[in-house]
N, C-alpha and C positions, 0 to 999 in steps of 0.2 A: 343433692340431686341437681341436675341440670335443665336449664330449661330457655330455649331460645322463642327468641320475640321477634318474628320474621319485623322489617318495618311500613310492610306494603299488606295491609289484611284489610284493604277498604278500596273503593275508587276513590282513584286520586294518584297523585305522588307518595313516592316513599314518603316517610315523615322522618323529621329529622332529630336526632339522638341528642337527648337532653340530661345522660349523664356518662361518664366516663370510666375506663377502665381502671378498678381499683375504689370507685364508691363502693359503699354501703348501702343497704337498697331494704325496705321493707315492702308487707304484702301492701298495693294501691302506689307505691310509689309510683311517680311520673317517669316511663322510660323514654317516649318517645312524644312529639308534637306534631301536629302539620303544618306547614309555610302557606300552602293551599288550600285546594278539596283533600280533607283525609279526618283523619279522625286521630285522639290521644291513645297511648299505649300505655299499660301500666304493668307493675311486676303483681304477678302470680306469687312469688314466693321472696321470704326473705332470707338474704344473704350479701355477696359480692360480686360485682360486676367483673367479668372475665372474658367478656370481649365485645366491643364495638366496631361493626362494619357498617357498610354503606348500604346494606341488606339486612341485617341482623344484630343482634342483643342477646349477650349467653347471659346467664346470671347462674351460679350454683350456689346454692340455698336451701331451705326448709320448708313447706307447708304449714303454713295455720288459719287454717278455715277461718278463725272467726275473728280474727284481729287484723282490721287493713285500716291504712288510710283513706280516711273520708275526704273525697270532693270537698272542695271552696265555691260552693256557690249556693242559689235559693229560690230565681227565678225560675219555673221548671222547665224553657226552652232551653235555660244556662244550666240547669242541673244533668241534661239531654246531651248537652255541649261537651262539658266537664268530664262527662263518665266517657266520652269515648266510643259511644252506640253509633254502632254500622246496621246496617241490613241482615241480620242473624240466618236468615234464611238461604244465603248463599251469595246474591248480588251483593252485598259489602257500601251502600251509599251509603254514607252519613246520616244518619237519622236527625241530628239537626236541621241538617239543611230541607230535609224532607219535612219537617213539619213546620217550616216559617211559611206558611203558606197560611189566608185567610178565603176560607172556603163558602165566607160568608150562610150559613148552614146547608153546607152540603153533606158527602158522608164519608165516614172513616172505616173503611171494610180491613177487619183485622182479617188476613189470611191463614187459617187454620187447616188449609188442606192437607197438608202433610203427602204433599202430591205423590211424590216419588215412592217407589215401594219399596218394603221393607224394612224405610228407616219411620223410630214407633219414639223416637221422646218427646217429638212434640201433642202427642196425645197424653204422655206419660205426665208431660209440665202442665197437661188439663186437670187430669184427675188429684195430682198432688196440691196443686195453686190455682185454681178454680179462680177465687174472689179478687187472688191481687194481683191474675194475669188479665181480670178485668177491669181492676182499678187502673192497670197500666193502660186500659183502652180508653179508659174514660180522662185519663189525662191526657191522651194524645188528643182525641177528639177537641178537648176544650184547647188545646194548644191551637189547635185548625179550626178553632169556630164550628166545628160541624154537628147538627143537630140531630142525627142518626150515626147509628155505628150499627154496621151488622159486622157480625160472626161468618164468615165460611169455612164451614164443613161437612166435610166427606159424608153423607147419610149411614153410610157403616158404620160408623163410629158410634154405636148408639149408646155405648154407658156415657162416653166423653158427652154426649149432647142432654144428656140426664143431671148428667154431673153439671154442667153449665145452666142447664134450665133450674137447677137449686138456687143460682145467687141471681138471675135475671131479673126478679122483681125488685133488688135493689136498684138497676138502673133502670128506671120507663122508657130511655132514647133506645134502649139497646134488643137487638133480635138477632136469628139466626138464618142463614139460609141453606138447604142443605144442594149439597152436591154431589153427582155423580160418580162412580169408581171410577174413574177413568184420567187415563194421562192426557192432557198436561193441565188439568181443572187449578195449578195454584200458580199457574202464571199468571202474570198481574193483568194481564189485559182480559185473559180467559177468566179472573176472577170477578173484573168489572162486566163484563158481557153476560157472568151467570148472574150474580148481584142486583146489577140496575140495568140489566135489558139493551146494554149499549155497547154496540161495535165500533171501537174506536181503530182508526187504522194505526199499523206500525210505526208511523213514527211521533203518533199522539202521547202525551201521559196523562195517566189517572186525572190529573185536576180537568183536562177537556171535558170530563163528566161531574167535574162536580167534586171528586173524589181524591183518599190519598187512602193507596192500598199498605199496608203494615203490615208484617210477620209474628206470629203470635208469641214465636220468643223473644222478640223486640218487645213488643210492650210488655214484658213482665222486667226485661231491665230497665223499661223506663221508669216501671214503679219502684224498682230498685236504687235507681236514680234517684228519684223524689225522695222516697220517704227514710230510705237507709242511708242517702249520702254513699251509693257502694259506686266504685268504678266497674267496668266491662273488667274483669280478670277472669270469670269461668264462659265455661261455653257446654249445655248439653250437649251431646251425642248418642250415636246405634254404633252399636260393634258386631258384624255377622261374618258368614259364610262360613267356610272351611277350616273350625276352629274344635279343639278338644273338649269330649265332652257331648254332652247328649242335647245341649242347650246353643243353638243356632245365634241368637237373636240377642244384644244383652242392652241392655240402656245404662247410660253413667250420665248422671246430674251433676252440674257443676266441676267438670273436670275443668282442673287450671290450665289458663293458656300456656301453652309451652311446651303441656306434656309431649312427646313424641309420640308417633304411632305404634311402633313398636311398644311402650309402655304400656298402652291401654291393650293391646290386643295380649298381651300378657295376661292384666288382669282378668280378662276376656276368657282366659283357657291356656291361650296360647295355639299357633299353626299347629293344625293337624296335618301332619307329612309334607310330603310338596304341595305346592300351589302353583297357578298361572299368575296374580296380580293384586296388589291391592289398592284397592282404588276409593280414593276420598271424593265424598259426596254421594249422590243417587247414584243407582243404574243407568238413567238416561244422561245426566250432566253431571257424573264424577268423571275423577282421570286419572290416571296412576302414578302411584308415591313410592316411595321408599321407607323402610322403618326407623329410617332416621327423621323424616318431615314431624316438622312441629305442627300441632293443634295451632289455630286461629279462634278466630272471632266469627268466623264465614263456615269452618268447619261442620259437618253436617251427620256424612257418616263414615265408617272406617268398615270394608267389606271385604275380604279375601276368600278370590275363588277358586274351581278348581283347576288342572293346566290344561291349556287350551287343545281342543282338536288342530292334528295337523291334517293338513288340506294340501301339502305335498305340490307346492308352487301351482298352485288352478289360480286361474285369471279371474278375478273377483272389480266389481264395481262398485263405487261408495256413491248411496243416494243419502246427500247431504241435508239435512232440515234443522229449522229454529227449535226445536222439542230437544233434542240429543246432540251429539258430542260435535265440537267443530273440527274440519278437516285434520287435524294433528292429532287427535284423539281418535278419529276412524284410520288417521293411517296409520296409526301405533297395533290398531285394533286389526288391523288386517294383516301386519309384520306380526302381529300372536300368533295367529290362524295358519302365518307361512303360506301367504296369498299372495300374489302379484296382482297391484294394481293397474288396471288399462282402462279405466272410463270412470270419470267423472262427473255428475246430475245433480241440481238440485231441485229438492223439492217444489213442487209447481206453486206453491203457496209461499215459499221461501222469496224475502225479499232483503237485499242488503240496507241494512240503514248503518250508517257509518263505519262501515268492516263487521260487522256480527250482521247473521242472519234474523229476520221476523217474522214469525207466520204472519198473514193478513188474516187468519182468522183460527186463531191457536184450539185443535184438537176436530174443527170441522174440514173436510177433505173431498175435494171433487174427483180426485180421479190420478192414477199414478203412471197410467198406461204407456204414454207416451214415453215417461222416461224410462221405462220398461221395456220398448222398441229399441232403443237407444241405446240400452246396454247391451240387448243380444246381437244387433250391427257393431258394436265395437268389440263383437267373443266373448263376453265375458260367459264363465260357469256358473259365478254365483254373484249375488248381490249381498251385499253389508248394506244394512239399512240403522238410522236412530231415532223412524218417525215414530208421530203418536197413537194412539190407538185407534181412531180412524183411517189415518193414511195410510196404516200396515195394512189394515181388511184392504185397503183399495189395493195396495201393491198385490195383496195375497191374490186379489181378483183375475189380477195377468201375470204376472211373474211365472207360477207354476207351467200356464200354458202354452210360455217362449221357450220350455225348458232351464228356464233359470232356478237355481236352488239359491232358497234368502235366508239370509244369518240375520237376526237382529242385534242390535247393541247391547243388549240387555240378555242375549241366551245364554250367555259362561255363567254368569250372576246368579239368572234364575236356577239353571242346573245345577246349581250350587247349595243354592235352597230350596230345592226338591219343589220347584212352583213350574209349574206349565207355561212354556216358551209363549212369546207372543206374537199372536200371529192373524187370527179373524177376532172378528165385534162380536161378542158375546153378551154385553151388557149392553142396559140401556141407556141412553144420553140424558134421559131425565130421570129425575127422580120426584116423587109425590111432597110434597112440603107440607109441615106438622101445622093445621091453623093454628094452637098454640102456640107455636114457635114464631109465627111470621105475622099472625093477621096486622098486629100495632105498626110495625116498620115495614112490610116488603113492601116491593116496590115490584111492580107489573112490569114484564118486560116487552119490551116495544117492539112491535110486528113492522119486520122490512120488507117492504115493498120491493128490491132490488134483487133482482133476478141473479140467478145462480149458473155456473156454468157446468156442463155434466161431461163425459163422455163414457163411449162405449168401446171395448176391444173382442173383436170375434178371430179366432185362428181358423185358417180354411187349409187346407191340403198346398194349395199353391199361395199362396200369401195372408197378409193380413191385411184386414178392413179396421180402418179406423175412423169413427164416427164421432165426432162431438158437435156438440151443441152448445155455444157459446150467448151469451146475455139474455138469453131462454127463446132466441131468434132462428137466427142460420145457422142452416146445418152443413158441416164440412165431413166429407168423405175423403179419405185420403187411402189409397190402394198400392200396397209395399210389395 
């Protein structure tokens, strides 16, 4: 079988190929390094190398689970190093480099949200590896000095928080917090802000509070690091949508890096007739693949939908935000649709920090209106939007009333798996916290005195009135 090793599955630079066409290669073998920021590559499978490029690493080979090359190291920051740990979660940093940090006893908030919907293994790696996805936290913790670790998760989840509350008492540092249904609760900033009560702006990280936020499939390789000596060569995954069979939704543990998408979606069933797209990662922050793209390290989930509605060249506008897909993803998303685009907005909360967008305050939303004006002055029919579950309610607020028709990023997806488009708040932004769960570690979250800004949009017969209210002060009317 075949199996290529893109050599860029981390931030960073490519890394550079450490062996040559015509080696011999077992499972853990060292395929790739970094010069830089990046992380080690290793073979999934053993066999022979069959091609090295400046991108990629074929090897065709054999599977075998349980026989690899063990890491050369003991320190557990160098054990961290060794294996090759990125951000499993989708960001791809280095997890080394993220945990040299002395936090002098701050806290280590493993991220359990499993934020995006649909995809279900990192609940699945709770209920299977409970105790040594938390020995994985409890080494990162002590790599960072830090004298609390909470858990964030989704309050749904209630076997996974059963299952977790069974091993807690072996760690006393460690608690849970729970969190809301709602998009985008496993962004890292939205996870500090539920966690420890602290709004950091966009271009802060986690340590300005104290904190170094981790992905909860990261720490079960680190313990895999530590104690098994095992390199980064599997990656969980979700396999869903438009697939044969009566069974939507499948989880595969430990698939090898390398595999293609087309092979899993194989074992998966296989495509049920045609399709629109398949797209790696969430509904909000996937993009679309081919069934020849290889698995990574960052791979998350693999979802084919059904084909898109055509929309028959209508003048469509893309409201850009930090939650969902960047510009080349909405414009990909609107050449499906057979849209023409003529307006382009971003999110009012949306701020550039070095070419990527951030909310300043991920999943809380003042108000869409504005850019909603905006788009019915430039013609548009409809709006393609990829905000979060509040910004939508606000769009949903005005948009309907400009006569604008709004597509979310996520409606092909959902229609796919027969789950209700998104569109108003239906849920609540908190949620009740178990005193068993939190009383020893939560932490109180801190009441901001910093005024908010609101507005309001009324449609009259002869124009619009637009009213907001800025730093909870002056009020501007503006009459279109």
């Amino acid at each position: 079988m075949k199996r290529i090793f893109l050599l860029k599955q981390h931030i960073g630079a490519p890394d550079t190929a450490a062996v040559a066409v015509g080696d011999e290669v077992k499972v853990g073998t060292l395929l790739a390094y970094p010069e830089k920021l990046g992380a080690n590559i290793f073979s999934s499978v053993e066999g022979k190398v069959t091609e090295v490029s400046d991108s990629q690493i074929v090897v065709d080979g054999e599977e075998k689970e349980e026989d690899f090359v063990k890491i050369q190291a003991e320190n557990p920051l160098d054990c961290v190093k060794a294996a090759g740990i990125v951000g499993m979660g989708g960001a791809g940093f280095p997890t080394n480099v993220k945990l040299n940090i002395d936090l002098k006893g701050g806290y280590l908030l493993v991220n359990a949200a499993e934020c995006e919907p649909v995809l279900a293994h990192n609940m699945l790696q709770i209920m299977q590896q409970p105790e040594k996805t938390l020995r994985g936290a409890d080494y990162c913790a002590k790599m960072v000095n830090a004298s609390k670790v909470i858990i964030a998760i989704k309050a749904k989840h209630k076997e996974e928080i059963e299952k977790l509350k069974q091993f807690l008492p072996k760690f006393p540092s460690f608690s849970l917090h729970l969190l809301p249904d709602l998009y985008p609760m496993g962004e890292e900033r939205a996870v500090v802000r539920e966690a420890l009560g602290k709004l950091l702006p966009p271009t802060a990280l986690p340590s300005e509070a104290d904190a170094v936020v981790i992905n909860v499939e990261t720490v079960l390789r680190v313990a895999e690091a530590i104690e098994d000596h095992r390199p980064v060569i599997t990656k969980n995954l979700t396999v869903a949508g438009k697939l044969k069979g009566e069974k939507k939704v499948h989880v595969f543990m430990d698939v090898p890096i390398g595999t293609t998408v087309g092979e899993l979606i194989e074992k998966a069933g296989g495509i049920d007739g045609d399709y629109g797209e398949i797209v790696m990662g969430g509904p909000f922050t996937g993009h679309a693949v081919s069934l020849d793209t290889p698995i990574t390290k960052t791979s998350g989930g693999i979802i084919v939908t059904e084909p898109f509605e055509d929309l028959n060249g209508a003048k469509i506008g893309l409201l850009l935000c930090a939650c969902g897909g960047n510009v080349e993803r909405m414009e990909d998303l609107a050449k499906k649709y057979n849209a023409e685009v003529v307006s382009y907005q971003a999110c009012k909360q949306a701020q550039d920090v070095k070419g990527t967008l951030k909310c300043e305050n991920p999943g809380n939303c003042p108000g869409q209106a504005q850019k909603c004006l905006n788009f019915k002055k430039d013609g548009c029919e409809y709006i393609l939007i990829g905000n979060c579950s509040d910004c939508t309610n606000t769009v949903m607020g005005s948009a309907p009333k400009l006569g604008l028709k709004v597509i979310h990023q996520t409606d092909n997806i959902f229609k796919t798996m027969g789950m209700e488009p998104m569109r108003y708040l239906t849920k609540s932004k908190k949620v009740e916290e178990e005193p068993e769960v939190s009383a020893e570690a939560q932490v109180q979250p801190e009441t901001s005195t910093e005024a908010k800004d609101y507005e309001y949009l009324t449609v009259l017969s002869d124009g619009d009135i637009m009213i907001s209210i800025e730093s909870g002060s002056d009020i501007h009317i503006s009459i279109e």
